[in-house]
C-alpha positions in Angstrom: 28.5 204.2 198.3 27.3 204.2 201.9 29.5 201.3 202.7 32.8 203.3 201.7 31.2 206.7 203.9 31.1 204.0 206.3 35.0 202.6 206.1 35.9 206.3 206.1 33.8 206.8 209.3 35.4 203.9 211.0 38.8 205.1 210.0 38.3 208.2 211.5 37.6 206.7 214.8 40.3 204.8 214.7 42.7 207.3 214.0 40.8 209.7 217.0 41.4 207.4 219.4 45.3 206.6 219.0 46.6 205.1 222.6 44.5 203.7 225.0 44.8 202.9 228.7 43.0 199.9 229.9 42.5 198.9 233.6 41.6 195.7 234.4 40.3 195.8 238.3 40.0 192.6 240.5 38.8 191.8 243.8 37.0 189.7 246.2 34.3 192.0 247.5 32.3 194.4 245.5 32.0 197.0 247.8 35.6 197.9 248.1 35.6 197.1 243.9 33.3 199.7 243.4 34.7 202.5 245.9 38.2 201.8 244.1 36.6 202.5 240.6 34.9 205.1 241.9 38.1 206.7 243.0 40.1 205.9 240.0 37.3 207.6 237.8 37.3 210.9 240.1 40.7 210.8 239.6 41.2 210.3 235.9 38.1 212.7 235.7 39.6 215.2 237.2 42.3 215.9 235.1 39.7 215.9 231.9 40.7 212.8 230.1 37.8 210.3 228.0 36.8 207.4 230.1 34.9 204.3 228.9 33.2 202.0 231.9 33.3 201.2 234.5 32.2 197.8 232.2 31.4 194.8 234.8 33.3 191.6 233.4 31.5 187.9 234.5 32.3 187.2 238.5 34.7 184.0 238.3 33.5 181.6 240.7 36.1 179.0 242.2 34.4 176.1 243.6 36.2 173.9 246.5 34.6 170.5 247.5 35.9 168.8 250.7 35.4 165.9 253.1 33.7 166.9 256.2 35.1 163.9 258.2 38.8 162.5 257.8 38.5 159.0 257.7 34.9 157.5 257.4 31.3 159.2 255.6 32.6 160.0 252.6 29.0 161.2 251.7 29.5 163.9 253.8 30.5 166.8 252.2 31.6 170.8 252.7 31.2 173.2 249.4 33.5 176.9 249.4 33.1 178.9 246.9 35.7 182.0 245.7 34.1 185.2 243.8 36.0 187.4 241.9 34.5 190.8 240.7 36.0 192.3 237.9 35.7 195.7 236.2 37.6 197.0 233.1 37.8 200.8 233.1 39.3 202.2 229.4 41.2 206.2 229.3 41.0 207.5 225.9 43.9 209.3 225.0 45.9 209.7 228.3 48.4 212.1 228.8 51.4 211.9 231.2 49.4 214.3 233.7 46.8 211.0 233.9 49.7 208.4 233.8 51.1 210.1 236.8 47.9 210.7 238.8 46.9 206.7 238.5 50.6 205.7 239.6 50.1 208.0 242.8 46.9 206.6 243.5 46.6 204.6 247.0 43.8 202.4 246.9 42.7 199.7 249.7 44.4 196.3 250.0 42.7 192.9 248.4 42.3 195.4 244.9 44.2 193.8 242.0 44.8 196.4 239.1 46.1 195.4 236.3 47.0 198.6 233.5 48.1 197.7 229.9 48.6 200.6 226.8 46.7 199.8 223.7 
């Protein structure tokens, strides 16, 4: 008997939450990551929509190996590395009001934003 109390409850929630919005934030330095989360949140804040997150993803780290010479000392070697901070942001139940607000938003260069319906 509790398990079918707890289908129903499942259901519900399910059924409450209907659309989603799902932002999917990228970029090289965290500092300018966070500041444009921060200003997406105000923003979807604002206008009194649910949010869930900011949630921090793993940082995907590109590794580069090179020669430090051209020719000769091939045991001589540079490593560069590539970090990418990412953040996924989900807006419960958005109405065009918030749809609208996030398309007008301006937010700093080298910020990838990715926004998918659910």
């Amino acid at each position: 008997m509790a398990t079918s109390t707890t289908k129903t409850k499942r259901g519900a929630q399910k059924e409450e939450a209907g659309a989603k919005l799902r932002i999917r934030i990228r970029a090289y330095e965290h500092k300018i990551l966070d500041a444009s989360v921060k200003q997406i949140m105000d923003t979807v804040a604002r206008l009194d929509a649910r949010i869930i997150g900011p949630v921090p993803l793993p940082t995907e780290i590109k590794k580069y190996t090179v020669n430090r010479s051209t020719f000769v000392f091939k045991d001589a070697r540079e490593q560069f590395e590539m970090r990418v901070h990412k953040r996924v942001i989900d807006i419960l139940n958005p109405n065009q009001k918030v749809i609208e607000a996030l398309t007008n938003l301006s937010l700093p260069s080298g910020v990838n934003i990715d926004v998918k319906m659910i």
